[in-house]
N, CA, C and O atoms as a Tinker XYZ file with bonds, in Angstrom:
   460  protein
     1  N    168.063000  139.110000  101.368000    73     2
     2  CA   168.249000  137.884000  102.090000    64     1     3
     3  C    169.495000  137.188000  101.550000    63     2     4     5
     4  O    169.856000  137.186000  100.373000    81     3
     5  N    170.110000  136.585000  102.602000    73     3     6
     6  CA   171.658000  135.784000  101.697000    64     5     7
     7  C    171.407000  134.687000  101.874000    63     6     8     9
     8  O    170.748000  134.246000  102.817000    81     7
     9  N    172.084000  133.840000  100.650000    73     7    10
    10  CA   171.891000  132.881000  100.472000    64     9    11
    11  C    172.893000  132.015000  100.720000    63    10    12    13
    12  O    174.068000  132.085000  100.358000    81    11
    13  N    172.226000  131.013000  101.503000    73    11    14
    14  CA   173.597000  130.072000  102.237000    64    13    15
    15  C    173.317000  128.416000  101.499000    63    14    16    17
    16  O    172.254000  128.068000  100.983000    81    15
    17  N    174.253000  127.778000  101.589000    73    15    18
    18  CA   174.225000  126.448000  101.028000    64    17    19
    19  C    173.379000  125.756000  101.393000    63    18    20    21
    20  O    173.056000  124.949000  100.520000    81    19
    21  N    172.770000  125.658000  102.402000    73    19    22
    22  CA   171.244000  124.953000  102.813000    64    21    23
    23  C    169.748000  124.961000  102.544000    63    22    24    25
    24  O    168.912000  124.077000  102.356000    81    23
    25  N    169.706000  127.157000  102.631000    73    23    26
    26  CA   168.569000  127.431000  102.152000    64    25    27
    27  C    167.697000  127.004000  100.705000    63    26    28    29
    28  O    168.135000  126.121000   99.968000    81    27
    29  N    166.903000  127.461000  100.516000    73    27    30
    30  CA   165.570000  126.724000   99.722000    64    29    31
    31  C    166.258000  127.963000   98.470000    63    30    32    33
    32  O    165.974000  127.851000   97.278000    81    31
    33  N    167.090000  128.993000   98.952000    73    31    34
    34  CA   167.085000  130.030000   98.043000    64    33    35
    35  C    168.516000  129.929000   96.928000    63    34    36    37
    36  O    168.759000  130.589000   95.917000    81    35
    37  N    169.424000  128.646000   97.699000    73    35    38
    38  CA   170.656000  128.680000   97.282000    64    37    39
    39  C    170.467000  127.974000   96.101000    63    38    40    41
    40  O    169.694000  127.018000   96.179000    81    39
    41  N    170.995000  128.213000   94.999000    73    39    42
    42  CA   171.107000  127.796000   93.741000    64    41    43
    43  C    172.459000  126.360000   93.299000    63    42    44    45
    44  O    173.674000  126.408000   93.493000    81    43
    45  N    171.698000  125.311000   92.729000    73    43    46
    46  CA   173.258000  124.523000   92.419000    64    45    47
    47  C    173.362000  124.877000   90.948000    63    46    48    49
    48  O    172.658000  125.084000   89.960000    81    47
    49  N    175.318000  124.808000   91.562000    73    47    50
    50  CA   175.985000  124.934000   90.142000    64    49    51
    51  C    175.140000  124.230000   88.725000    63    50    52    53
    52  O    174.753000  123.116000   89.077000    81    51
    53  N    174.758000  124.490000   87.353000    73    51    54
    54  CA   174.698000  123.974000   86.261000    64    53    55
    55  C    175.521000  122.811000   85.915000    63    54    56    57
    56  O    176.643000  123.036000   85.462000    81    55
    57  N    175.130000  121.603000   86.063000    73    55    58
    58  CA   175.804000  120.464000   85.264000    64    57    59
    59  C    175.513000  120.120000   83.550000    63    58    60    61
    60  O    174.615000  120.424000   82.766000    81    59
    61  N    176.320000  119.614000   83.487000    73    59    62
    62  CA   176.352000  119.012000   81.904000    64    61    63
    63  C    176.492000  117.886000   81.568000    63    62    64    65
    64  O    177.688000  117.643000   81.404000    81    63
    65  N    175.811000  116.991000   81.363000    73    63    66
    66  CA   176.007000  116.039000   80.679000    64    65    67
    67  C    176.011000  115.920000   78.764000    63    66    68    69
    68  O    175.487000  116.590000   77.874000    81    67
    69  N    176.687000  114.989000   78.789000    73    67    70
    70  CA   177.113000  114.605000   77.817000    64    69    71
    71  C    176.055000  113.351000   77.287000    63    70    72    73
    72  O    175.442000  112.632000   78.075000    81    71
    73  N    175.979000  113.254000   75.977000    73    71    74
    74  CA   175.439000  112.689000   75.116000    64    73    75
    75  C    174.895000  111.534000   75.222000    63    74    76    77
    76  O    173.711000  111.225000   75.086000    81    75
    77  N    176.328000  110.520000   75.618000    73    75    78
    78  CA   176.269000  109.469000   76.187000    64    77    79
    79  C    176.010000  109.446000   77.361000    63    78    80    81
    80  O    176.075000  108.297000   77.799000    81    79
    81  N    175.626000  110.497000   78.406000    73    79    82
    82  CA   175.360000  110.129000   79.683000    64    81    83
    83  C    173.884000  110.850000   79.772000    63    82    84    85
    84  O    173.286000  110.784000   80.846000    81    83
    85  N    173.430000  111.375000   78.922000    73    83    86
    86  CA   171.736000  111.387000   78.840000    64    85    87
    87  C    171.103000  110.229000   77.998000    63    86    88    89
    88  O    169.947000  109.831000   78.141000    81    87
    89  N    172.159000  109.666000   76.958000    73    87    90
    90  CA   171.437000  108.414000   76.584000    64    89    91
    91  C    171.103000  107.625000   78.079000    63    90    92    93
    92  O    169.943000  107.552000   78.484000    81    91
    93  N    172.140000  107.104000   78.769000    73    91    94
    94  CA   172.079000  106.669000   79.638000    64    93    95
    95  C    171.127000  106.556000   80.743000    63    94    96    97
    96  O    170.865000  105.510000   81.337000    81    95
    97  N    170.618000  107.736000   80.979000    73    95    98
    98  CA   169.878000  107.971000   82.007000    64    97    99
    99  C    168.280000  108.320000   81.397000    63    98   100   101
   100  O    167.355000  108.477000   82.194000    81    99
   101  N    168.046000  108.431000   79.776000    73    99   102
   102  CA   167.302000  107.927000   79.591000    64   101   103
   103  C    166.354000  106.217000   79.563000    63   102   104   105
   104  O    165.314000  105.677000   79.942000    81   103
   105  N    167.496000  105.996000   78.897000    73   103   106
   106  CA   167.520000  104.345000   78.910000    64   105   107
   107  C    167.199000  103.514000   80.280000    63   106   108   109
   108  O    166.384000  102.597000   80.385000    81   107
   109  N    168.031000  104.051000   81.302000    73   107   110
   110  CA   167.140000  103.534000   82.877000    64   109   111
   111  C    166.282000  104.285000   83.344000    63   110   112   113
   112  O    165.740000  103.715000   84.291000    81   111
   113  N    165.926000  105.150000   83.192000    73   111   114
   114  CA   164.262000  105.701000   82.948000    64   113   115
   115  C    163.628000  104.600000   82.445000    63   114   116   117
   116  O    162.973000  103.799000   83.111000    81   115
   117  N    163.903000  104.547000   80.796000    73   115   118
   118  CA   162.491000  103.647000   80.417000    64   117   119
   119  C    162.766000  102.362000   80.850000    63   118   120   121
   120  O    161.721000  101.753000   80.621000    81   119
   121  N    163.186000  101.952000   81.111000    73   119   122
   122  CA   163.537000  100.350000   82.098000    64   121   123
   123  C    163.066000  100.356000   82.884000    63   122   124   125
   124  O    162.699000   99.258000   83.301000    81   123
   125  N    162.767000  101.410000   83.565000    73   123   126
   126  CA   162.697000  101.162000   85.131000    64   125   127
   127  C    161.074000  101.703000   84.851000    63   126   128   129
   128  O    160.438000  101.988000   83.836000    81   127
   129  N    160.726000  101.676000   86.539000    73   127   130
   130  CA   159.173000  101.739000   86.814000    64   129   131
   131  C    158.757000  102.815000   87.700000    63   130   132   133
   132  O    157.576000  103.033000   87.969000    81   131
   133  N    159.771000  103.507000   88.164000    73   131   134
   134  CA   159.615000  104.904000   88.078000    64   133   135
   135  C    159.155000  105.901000   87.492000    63   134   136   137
   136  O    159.261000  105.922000   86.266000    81   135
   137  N    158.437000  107.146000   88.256000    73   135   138
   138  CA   157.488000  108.299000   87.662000    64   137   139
   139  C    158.998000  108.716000   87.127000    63   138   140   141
   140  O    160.067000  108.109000   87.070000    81   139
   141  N    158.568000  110.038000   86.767000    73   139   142
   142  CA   159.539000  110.964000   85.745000    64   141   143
   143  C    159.883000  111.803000   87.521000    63   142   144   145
   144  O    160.991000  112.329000   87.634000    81   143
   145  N    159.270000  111.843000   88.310000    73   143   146
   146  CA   160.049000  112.757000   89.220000    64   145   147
   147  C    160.279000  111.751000   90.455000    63   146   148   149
   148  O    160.615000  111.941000   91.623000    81   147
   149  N    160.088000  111.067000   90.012000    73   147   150
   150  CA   160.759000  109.774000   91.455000    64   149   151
   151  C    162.105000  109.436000   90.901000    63   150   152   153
   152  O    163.029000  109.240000   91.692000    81   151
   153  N    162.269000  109.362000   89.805000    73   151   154
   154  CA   163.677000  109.153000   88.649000    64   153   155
   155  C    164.400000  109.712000   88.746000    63   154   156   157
   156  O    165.535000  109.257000   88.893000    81   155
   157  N    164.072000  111.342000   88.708000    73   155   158
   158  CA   165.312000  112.815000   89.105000    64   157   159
   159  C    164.997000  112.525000   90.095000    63   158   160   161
   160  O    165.843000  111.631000   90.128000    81   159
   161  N    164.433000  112.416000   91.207000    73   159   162
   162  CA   165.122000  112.397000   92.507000    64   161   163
   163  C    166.069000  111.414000   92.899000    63   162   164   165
   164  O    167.147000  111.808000   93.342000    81   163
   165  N    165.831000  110.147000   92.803000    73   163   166
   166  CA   166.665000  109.490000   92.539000    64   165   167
   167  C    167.877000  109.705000   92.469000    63   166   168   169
   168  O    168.733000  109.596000   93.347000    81   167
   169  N    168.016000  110.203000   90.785000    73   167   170
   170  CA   169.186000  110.041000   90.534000    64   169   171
   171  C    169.811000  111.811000   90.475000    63   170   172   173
   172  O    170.466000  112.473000   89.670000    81   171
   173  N    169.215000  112.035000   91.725000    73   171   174
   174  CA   169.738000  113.469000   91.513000    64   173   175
   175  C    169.972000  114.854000   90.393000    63   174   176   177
   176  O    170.878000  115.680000   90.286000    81   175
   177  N    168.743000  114.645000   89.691000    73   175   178
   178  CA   168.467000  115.523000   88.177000    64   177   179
   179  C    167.666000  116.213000   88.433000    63   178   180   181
   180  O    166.859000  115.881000   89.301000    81   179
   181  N    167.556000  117.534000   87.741000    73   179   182
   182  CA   166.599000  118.278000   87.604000    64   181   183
   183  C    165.308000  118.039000   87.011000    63   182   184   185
   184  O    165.287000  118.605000   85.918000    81   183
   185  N    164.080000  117.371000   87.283000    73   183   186
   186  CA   163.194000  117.347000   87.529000    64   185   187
   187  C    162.606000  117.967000   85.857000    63   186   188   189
   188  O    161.674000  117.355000   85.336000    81   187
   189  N    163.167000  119.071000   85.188000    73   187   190
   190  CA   162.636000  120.090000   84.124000    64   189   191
   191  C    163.448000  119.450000   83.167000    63   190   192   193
   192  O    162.892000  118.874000   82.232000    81   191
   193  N    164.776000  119.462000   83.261000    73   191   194
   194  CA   165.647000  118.826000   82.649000    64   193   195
   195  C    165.311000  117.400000   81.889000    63   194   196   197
   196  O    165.125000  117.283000   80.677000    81   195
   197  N    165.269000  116.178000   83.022000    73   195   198
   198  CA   164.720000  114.779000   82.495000    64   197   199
   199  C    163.690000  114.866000   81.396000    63   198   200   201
   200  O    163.581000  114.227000   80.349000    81   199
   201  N    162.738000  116.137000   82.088000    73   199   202
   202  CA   161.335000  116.274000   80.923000    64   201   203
   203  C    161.983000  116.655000   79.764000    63   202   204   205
   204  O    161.998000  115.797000   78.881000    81   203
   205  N    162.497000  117.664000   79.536000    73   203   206
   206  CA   163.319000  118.164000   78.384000    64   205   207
   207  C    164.447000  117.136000   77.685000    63   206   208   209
   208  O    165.335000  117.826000   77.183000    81   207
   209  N    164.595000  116.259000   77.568000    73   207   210
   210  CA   165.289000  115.108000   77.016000    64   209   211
   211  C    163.898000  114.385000   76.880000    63   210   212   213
   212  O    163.385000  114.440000   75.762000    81   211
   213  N    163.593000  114.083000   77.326000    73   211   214
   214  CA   162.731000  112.640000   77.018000    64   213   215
   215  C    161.530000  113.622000   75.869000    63   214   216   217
   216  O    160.936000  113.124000   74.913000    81   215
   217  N    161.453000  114.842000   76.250000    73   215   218
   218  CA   160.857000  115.478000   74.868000    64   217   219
   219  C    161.690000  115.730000   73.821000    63   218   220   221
   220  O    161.452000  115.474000   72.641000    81   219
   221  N    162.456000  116.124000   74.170000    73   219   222
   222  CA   163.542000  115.990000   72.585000    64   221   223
   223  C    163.881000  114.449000   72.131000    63   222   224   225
   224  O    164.673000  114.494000   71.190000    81   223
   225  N    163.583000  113.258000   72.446000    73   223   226
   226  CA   163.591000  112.189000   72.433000    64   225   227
   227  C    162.261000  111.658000   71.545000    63   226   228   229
   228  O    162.194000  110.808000   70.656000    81   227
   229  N    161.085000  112.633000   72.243000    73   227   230
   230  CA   159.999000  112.306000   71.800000    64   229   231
   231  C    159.689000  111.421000   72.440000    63   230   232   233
   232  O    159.101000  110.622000   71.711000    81   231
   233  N    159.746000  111.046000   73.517000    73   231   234
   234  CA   158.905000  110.326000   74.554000    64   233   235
   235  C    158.708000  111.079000   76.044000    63   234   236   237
   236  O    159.580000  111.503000   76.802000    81   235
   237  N    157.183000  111.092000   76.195000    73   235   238
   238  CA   156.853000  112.249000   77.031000    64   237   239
   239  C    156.118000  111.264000   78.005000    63   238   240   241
   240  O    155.066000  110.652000   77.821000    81   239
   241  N    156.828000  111.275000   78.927000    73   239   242
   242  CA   156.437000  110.140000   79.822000    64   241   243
   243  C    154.659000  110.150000   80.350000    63   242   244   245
   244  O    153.976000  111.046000   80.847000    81   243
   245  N    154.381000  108.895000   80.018000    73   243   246
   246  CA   152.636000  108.793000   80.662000    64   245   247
   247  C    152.622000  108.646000   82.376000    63   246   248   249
   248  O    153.387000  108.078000   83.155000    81   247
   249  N    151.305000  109.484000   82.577000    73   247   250
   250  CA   150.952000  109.139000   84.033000    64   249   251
   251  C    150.787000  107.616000   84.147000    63   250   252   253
   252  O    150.197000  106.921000   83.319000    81   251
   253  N    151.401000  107.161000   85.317000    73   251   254
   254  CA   151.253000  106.297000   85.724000    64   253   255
   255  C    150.252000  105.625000   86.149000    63   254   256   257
   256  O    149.419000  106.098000   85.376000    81   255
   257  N    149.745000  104.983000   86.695000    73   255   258
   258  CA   148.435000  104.511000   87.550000    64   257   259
   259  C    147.143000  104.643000   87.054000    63   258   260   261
   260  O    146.976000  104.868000   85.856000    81   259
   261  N    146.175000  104.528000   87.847000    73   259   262
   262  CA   144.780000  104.755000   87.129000    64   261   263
   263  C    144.313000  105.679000   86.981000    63   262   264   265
   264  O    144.296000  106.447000   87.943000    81   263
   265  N    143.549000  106.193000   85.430000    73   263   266
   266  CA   143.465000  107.242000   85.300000    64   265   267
   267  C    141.713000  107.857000   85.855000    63   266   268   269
   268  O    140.645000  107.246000   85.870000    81   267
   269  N    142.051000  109.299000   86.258000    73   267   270
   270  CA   141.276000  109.680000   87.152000    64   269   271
   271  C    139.019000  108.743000   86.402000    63   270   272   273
   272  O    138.792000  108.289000   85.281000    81   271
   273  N    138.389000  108.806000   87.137000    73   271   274
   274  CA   137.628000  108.281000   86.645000    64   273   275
   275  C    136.001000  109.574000   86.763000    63   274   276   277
   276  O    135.240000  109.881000   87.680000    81   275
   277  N    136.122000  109.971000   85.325000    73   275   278
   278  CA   134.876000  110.969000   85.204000    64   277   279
   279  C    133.607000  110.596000   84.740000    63   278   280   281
   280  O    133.225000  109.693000   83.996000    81   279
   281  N    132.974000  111.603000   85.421000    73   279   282
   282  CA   131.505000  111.477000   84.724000    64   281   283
   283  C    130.616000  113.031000   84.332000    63   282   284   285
   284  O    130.435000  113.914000   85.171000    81   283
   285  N    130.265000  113.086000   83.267000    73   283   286
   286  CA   129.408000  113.993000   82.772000    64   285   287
   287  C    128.125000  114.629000   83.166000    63   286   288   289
   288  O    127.171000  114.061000   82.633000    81   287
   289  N    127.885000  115.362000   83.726000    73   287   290
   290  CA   126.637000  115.756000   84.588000    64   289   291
   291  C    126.240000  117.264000   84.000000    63   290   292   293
   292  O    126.943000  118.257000   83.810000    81   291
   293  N    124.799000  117.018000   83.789000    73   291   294
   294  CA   124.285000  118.442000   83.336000    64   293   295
   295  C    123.727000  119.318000   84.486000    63   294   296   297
   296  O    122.659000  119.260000   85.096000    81   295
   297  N    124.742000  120.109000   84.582000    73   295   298
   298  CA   124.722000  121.540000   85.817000    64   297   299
   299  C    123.551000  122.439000   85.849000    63   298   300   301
   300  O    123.199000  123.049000   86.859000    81   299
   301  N    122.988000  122.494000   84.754000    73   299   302
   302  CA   121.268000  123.340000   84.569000    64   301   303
   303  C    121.758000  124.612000   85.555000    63   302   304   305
   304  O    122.740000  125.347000   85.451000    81   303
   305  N    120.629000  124.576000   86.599000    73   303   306
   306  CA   120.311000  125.652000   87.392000    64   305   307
   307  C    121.472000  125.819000   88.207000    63   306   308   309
   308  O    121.566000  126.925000   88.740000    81   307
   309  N    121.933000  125.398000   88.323000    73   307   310
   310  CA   122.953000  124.882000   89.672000    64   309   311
   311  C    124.002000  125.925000   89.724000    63   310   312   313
   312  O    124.313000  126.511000   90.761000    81   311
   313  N    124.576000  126.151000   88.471000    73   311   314
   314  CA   126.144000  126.653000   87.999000    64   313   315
   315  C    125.363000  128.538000   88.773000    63   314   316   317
   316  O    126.176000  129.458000   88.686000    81   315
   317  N    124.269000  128.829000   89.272000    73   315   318
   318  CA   123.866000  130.293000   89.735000    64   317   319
   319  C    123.560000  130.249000   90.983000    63   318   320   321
   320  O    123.564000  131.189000   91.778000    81   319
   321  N    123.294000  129.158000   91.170000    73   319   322
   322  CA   123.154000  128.778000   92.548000    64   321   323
   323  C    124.460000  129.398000   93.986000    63   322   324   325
   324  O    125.670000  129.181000   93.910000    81   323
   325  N    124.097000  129.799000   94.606000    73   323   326
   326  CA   125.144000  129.781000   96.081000    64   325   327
   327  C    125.025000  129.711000   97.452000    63   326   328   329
   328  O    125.565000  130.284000   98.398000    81   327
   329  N    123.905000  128.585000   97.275000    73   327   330
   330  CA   123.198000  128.773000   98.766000    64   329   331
   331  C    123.325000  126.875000   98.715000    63   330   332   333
   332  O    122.710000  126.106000   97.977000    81   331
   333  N    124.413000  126.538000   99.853000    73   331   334
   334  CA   124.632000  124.903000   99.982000    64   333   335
   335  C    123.544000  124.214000  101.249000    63   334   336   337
   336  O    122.985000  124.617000  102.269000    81   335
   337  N    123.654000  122.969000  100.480000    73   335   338
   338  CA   122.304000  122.824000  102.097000    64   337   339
   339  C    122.990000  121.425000  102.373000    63   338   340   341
   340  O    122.364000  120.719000  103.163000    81   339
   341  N    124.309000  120.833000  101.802000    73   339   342
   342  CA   125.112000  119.689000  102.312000    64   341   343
   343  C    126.180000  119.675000  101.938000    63   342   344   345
   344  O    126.565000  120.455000  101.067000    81   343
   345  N    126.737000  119.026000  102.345000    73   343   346
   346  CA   128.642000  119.011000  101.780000    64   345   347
   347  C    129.102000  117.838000  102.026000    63   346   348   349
   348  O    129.692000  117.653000  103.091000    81   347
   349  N    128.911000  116.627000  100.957000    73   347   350
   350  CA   128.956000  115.424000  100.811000    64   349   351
   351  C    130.577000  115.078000  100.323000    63   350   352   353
   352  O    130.675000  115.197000   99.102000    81   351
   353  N    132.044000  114.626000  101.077000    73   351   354
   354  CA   132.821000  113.742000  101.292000    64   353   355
   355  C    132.802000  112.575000  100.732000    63   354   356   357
   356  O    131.912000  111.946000  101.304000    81   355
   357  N    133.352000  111.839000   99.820000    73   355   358
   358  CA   133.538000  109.983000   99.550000    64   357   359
   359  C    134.931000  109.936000  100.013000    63   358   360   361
   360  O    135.822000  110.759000   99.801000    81   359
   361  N    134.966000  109.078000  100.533000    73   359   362
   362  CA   136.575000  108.110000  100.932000    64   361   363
   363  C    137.417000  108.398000  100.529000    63   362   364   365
   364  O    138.490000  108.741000  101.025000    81   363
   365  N    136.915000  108.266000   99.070000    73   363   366
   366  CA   137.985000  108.850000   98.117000    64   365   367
   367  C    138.513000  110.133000   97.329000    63   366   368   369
   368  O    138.914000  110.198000   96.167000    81   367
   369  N    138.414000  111.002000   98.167000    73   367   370
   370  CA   138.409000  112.726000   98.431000    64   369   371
   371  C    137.288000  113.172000   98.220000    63   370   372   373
   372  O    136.747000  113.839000   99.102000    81   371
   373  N    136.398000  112.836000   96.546000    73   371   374
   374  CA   135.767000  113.410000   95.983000    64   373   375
   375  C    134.956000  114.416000   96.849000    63   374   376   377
   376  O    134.216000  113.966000   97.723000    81   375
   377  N    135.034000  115.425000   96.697000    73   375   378
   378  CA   133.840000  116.670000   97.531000    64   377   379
   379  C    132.878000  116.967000   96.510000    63   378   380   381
   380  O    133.127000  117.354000   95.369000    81   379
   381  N    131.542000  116.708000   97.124000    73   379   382
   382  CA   130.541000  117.496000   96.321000    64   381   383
   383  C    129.451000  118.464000   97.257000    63   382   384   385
   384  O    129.026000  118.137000   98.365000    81   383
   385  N    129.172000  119.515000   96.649000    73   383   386
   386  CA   128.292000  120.470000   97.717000    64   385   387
   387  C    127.382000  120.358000   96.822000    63   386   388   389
   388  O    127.662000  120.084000   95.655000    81   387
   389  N    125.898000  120.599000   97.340000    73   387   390
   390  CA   124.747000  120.053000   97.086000    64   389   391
   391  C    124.013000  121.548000   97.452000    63   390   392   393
   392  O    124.236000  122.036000   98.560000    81   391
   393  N    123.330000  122.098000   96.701000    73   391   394
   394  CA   122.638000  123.659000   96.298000    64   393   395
   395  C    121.005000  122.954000   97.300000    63   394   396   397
   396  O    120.493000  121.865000   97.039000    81   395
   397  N    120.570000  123.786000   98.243000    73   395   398
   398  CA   118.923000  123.497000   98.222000    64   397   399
   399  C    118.184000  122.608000   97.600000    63   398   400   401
   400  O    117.604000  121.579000   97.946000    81   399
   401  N    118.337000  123.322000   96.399000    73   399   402
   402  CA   117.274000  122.529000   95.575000    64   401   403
   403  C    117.179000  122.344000   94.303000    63   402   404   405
   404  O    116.469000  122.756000   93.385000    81   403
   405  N    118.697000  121.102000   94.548000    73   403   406
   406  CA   119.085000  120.349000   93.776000    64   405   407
   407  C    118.215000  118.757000   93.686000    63   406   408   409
   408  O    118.266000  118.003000   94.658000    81   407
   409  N    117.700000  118.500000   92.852000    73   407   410
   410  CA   117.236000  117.193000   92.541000    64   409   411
   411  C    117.433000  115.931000   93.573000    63   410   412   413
   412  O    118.630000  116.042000   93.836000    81   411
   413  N    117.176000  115.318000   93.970000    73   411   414
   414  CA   117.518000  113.855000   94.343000    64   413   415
   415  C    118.287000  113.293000   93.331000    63   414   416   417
   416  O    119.516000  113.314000   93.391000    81   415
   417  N    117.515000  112.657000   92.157000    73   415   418
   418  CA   118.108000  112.000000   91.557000    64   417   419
   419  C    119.028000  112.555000   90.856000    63   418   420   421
   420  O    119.362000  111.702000   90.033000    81   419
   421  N    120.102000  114.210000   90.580000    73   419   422
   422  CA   121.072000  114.329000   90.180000    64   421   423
   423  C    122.272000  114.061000   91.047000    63   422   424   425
   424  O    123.457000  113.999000   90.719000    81   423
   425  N    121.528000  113.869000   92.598000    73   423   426
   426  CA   122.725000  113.590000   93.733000    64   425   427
   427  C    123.164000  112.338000   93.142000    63   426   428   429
   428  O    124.317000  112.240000   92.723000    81   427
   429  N    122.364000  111.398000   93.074000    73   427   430
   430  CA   122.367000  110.216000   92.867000    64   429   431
   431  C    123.280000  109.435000   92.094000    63   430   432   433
   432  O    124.020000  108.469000   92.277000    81   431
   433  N    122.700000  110.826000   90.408000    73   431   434
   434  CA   124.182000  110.386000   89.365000    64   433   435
   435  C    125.347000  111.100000   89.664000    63   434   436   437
   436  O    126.382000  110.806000   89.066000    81   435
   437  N    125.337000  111.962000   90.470000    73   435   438
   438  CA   126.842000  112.678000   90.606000    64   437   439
   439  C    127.355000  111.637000   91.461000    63   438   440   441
   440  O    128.243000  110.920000   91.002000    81   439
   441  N    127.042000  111.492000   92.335000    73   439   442
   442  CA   127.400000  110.304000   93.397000    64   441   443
   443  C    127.938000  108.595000   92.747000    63   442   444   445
   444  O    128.588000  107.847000   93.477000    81   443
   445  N    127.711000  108.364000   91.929000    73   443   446
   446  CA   127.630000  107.455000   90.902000    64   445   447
   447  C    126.711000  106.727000   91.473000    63   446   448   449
   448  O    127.322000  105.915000   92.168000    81   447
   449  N    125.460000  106.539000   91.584000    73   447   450
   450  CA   124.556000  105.787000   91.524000    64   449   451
   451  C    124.127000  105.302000   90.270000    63   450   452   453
   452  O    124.618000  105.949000   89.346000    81   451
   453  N    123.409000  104.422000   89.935000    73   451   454
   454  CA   122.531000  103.812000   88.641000    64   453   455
   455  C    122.317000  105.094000   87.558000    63   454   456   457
   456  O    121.955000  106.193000   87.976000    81   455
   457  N    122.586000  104.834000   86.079000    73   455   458
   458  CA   122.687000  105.859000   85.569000    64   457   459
   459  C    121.123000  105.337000   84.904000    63   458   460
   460  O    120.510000  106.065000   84.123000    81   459
């Protein structure tokens, strides 16, 4: 297949920055309120690159936003199970499939009901 300047396959030239111009673009990184890949896009960087400075920097940028929210549930019988008898959806993606004869009240705590 050839590779033309548009395709997904065409490669860009290797840039270099300089010392002072990765200080730089670290420094409005951490200023700013930008993810680590909203930043290289931005400012037109490689995405692997930004990570690789800000680790040689020793600052490894944190996820942003709220962090996912878990809960601990004992799987018993379940984890042999392969026969579903619902396929329960929340708003908020979460998917849970529900085995026969699975408990009520473990729906309940998976679901986050009253612990």
């Amino acid at each position: 297949m050839k590779e033309t300047p548009g395709s997904p396959l065409a490669r860009r030239p290797r840039r270099r920055f300089s010392p002072a111009q990765i200080h730089d673009y670290l420094s409005a990184f951490e200023r700013g309120s930008l993810t680590a890949a909203a930043f290289a896009r931005e400012h037109d960087l490689v995405y692997s690159v930004l990570l690789r400075w800000l680790q040689r920097r020793g600052r490894i940028p944190q996820r942003r936003g709220r962090p996912p929210k878990l809960r601990e549930v004992a799987l018993g019988s379940l984890l042999g199970a392969g026969r579903w008898a619902a396929e329960v959806v929340r708003p908020d993606g979460l998917t849970v499939r529900v085995a026969h004869d699975a408990p009520a009240a473990w729906l309940d705590l998976l679901l986050g009901g009253p612990c």
